[in-house]
C-alpha positions in Angstrom: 59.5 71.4 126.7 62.6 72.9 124.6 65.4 74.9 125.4 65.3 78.1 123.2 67.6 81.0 122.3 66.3 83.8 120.4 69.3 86.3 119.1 67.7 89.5 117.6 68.8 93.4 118.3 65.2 93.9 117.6 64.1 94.7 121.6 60.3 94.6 120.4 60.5 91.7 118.3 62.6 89.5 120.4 60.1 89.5 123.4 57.4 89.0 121.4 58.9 85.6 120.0 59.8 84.4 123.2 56.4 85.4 124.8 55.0 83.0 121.9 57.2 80.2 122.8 56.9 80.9 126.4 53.0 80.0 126.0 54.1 76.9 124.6 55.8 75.6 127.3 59.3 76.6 126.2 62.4 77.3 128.7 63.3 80.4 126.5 66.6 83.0 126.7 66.8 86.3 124.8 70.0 87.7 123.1 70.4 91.7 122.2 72.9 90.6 119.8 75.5 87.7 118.1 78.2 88.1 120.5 76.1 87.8 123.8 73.8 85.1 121.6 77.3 83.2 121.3 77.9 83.3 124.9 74.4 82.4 126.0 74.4 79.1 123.4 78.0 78.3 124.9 76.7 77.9 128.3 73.5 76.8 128.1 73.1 74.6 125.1 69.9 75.3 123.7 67.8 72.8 121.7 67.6 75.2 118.8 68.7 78.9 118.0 66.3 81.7 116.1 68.3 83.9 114.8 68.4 87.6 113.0 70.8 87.8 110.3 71.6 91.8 110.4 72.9 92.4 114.2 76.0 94.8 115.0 79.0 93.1 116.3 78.4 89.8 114.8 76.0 88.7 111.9 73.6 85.9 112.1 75.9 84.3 109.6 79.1 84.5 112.2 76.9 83.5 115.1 76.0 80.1 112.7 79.5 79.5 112.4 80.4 79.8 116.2 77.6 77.5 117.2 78.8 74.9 114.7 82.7 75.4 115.7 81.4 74.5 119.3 81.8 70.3 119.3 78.6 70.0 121.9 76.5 72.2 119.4 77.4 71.0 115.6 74.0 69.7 114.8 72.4 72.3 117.2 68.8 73.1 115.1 69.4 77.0 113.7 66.5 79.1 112.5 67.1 82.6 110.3 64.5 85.4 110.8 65.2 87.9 108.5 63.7 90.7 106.0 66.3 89.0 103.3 64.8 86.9 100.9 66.5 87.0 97.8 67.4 83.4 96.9 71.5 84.4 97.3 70.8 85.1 100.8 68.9 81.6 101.4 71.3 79.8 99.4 74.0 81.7 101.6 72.5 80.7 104.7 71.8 77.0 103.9 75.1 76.0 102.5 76.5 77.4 105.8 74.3 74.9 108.0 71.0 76.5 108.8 68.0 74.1 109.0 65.4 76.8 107.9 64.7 80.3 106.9 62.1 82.6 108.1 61.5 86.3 106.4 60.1 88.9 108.7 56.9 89.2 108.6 56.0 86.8 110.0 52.8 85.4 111.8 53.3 83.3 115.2 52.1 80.1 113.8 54.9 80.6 111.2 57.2 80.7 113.8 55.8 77.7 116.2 55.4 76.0 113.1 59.2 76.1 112.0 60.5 75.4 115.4 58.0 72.4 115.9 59.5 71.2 113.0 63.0 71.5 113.9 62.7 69.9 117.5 60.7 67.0 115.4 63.3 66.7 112.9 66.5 66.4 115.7 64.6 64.1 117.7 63.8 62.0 114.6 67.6 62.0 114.0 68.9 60.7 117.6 65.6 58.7 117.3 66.8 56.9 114.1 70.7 56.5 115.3 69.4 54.9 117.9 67.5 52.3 115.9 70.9 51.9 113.8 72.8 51.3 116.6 70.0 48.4 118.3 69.9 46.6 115.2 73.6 46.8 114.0 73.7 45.4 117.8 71.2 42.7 117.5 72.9 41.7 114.2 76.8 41.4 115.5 74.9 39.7 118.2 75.0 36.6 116.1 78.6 36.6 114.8 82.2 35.4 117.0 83.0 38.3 119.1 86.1 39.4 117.1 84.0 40.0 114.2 81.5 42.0 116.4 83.7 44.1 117.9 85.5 45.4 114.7 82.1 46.2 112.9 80.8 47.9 115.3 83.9 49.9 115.9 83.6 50.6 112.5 79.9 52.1 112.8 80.9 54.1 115.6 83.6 55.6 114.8 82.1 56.5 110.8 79.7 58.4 113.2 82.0 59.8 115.7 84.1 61.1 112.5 81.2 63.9 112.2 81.4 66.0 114.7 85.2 67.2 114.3 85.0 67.4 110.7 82.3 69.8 111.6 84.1 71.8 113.8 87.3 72.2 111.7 84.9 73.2 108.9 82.8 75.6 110.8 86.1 77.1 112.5 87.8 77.5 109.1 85.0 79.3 107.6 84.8 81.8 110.4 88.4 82.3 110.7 88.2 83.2 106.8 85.1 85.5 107.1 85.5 87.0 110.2 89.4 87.2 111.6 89.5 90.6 111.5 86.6 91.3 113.7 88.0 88.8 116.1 90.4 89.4 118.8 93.2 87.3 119.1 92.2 85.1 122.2 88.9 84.2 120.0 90.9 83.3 116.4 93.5 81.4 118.9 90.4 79.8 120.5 89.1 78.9 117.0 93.0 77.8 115.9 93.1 75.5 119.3 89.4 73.4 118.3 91.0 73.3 114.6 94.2 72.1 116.1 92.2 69.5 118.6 89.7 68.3 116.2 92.4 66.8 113.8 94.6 65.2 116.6 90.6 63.8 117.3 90.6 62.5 114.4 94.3 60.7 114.0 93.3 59.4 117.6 90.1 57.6 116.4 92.0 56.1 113.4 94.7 55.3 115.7 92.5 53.9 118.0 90.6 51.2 115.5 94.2 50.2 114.3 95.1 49.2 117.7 91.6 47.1 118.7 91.7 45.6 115.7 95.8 43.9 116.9 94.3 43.2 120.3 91.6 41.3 118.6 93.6 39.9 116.2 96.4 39.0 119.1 98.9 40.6 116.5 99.4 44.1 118.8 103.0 45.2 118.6 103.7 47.0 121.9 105.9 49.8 122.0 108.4 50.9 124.6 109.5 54.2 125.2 110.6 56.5 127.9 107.6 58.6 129.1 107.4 61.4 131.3 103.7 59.8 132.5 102.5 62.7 134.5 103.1 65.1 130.9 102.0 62.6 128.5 98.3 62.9 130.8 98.2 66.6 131.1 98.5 67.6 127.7 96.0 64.3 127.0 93.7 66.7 129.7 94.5 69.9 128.2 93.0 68.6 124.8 89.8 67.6 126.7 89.7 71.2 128.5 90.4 72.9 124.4 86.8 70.9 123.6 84.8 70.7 126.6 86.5 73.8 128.9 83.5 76.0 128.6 81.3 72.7 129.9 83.5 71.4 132.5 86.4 71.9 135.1 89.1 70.0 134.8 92.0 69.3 138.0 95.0 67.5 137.3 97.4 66.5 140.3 100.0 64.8 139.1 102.5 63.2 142.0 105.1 61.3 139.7 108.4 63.1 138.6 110.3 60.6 137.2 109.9 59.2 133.7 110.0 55.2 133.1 109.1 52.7 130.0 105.4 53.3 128.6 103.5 52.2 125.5 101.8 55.5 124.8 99.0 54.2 122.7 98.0 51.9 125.1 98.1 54.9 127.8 96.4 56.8 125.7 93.2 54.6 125.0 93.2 54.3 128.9 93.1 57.7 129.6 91.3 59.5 126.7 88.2 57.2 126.9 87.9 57.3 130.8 88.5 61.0 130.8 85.9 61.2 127.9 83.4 58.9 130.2 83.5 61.4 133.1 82.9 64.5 131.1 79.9 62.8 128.7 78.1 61.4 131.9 78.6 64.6 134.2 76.5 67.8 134.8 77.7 71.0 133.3 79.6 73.1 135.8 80.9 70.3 137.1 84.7 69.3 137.9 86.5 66.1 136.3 89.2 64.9 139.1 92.3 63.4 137.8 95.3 62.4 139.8 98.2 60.6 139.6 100.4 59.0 142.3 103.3 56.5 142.5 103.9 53.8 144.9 105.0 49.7 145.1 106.1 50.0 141.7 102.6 50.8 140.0 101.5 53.8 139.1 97.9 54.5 140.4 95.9 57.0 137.8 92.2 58.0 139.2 89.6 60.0 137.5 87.0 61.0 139.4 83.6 62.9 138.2 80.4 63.9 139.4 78.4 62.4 137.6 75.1 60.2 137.5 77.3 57.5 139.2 76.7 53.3 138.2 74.4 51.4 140.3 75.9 48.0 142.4 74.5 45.5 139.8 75.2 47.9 136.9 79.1 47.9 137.9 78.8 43.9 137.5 78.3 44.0 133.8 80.5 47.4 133.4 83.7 46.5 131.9 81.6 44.0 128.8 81.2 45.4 125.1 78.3 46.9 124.7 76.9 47.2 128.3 75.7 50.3 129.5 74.3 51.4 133.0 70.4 51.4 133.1 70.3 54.9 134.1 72.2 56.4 131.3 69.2 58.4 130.1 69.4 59.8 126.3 73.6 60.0 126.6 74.5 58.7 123.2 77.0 55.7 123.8 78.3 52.4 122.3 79.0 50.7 125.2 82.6 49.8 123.7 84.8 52.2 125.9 85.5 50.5 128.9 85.4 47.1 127.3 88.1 48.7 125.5 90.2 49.9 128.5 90.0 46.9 130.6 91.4 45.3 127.4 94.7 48.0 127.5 94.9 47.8 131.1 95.3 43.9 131.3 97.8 44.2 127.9 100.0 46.6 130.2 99.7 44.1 132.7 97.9 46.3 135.2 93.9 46.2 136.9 91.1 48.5 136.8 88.6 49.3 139.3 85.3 51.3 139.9 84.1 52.7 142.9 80.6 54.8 142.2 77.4 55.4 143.9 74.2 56.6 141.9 74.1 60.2 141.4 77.3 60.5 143.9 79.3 60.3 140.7 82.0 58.0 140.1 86.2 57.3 140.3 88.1 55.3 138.1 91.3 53.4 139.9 93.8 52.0 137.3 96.8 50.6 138.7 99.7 50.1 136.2 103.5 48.8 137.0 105.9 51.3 136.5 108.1 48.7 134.4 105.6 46.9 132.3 107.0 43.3 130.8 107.5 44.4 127.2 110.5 42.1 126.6 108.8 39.7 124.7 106.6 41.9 122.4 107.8 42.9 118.9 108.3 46.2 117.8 
């Protein structure tokens, strides 16, 4: 069974495509038109979207843009049904991202037909990524472990490089088509996930440059003075710019005094338990993050509500490529917290999990206010 959004201002026609899908065992949501389809795709996260091309408000086109500005739904399956059929329109449609065309009329095995196809097609996708990442795992099995770790940072993050490409893309296009039918909060909205995406994607360069020195033992750490409790907020307020409409995130943050930090060490702590917690919690649901002071450490928690990490999963938690057995289809490497325990001991600090299955789980780093960086070059 498939979540399904059907987005047509044709009242007769959209309930008789969702009593079709209905009988097939769908979970199926009606939209009367682009901007409610938009808000509807937004919170629900449909498998794939049929949608009308000629609505009032918003188009079909400027619906397919939205969905693929969204981060959680840029390879989201997205249908046409339209009475346009010259080959412009078509062309139109696919260069923008949709995965097939359908002109009105149409006959309800066309229909099953092209969304069969689509749900066949994503699942073939995640199916074969999958595959890619078990043998590029099986393979790196065989080599040292610095060798492994950089190749398969380098698969990951090739991957991981598509998604905010797609929504800088997406968001550019509708910015250029569509600002003036926007109001401002929705072309700042669009601004802020352009804005985010490219600070995504400096971060994951960022990111290999600095495994690659711990591997390699040739990481330069750099002190700075830090306001710590800032440096994490903003860190959270990129999160909420990407995964706000998903997720609720809480920051208390009990430090007011600044110290000596290496920020890109902070950062791979932070951003990659933070990221955790939101990719292995239920929608609606509230990431926790606080931060307190005491003895000289500082002691940073981020708590979810997650699935949680069973007693004998938690004794393999902090190895590369280990994941929990009850991840489920979560897409994941298995690198991130190999990665932080690797920061957190560089700082000179300790990591610890405390978690329960499906009682969600808390994060407790603990890292000295004054970290030894004497000795390390610049």
């Amino acid at each position: 069974m498939a979540k399904i959004l059907v987005i047509d201002d044709e009242l007769i026609l959209r309930t008789e495509i969702m009593e079709w899908l209905t009988y097939e065992d769908h979970e199926v949501r009606g939209a009367e038109n682009g901007v409610v389809g938009i808000d509807h795709a937004s919170e629900w996260r449909p498998d794939v979207i049929i949608c009308d091309i000629t609505m009032p408000h918003l188009d079909g086109f400027g619906v397919l843009l939205e969905v693929h500005s969204n981060p959680a739904m840029t390879h989201t399956p997205f249908i046409f049904v339209t009475a346009r059929s010259t080959h412009e329109d078509i062309r139109h449609g696919m260069n923008l991202g949709a995965d097939d065309y359908i002109t009105k009329p149409f006959t309800r095995m066309q229909m099953l037909e092209a969304v069969q196809t689509q749900l066949g097609k994503h699942a073939s996708r995640e199916q074969i990524y999958q595959q890619e990442l078990v043998q590029l795992q099986n393979t790196l099995a065989q080599e040292q472990q610095q060798r492994l770790l950089k190749a398969r940072l380098i698969a990951m993050f090739s991957h991981d490089f598509r998604n905010p490409l797609a929504v800088i893309l997406s968001s550019k296009s509708l910015l250029a088509d569509y600002a003036d039918k926007m109001n401002a909060e929705r072309r700042l909205a669009h601004y802020n996930r352009i804005e985010t995406s490219v600070k995504q994607l400096i971060q994951m360069l960022d990111d290999m440059l600095i495994v690659s020195q711990m591997e390699s033992g040739n990481l330069g750490l750099k002190p700075e003075h830090l306001d710590v409790g800032k440096f994490i907020q903003l860190m959270i307020e990129e999160f909420q710019a990407t995964n706000g409409g998903t997720h609720h995130f809480i920051f208390e943050n009990h430090v007011e005094t600044s110290s000596v930090a290496d920020t890109r060490l902070l950062r791979q702590v932070g951003s990659n338990l933070i990221s955790n917690a939101v990719k292995y919690s239920p929608h609606g649901s509230s990431i926790h993050v606080t931060l307190n002071v005491g003895e000289g450490n500082y002691v940073l928690v981020i708590q979810d509500q997650g699935i949680g990490i069973s007693e004998e999963d938690q004794k393999q938690l902090f190895e590369a490529f280990k994941r929990g057995k009850n991840v489920g289809e979560v897409s994941g490497t298995g690198l991130g917290l190999a990665i932080v325990k690797r920061a957190v001991e560089l700082y000179g600090g300790s990591i610890r999990v405390e978690s329960a299955l499906n009682q969600g789980t808390s994060m407790i780093v603990t890292l000295p206010v004054y970290p030894n960086f004497a000795s390390s070059d610049s």
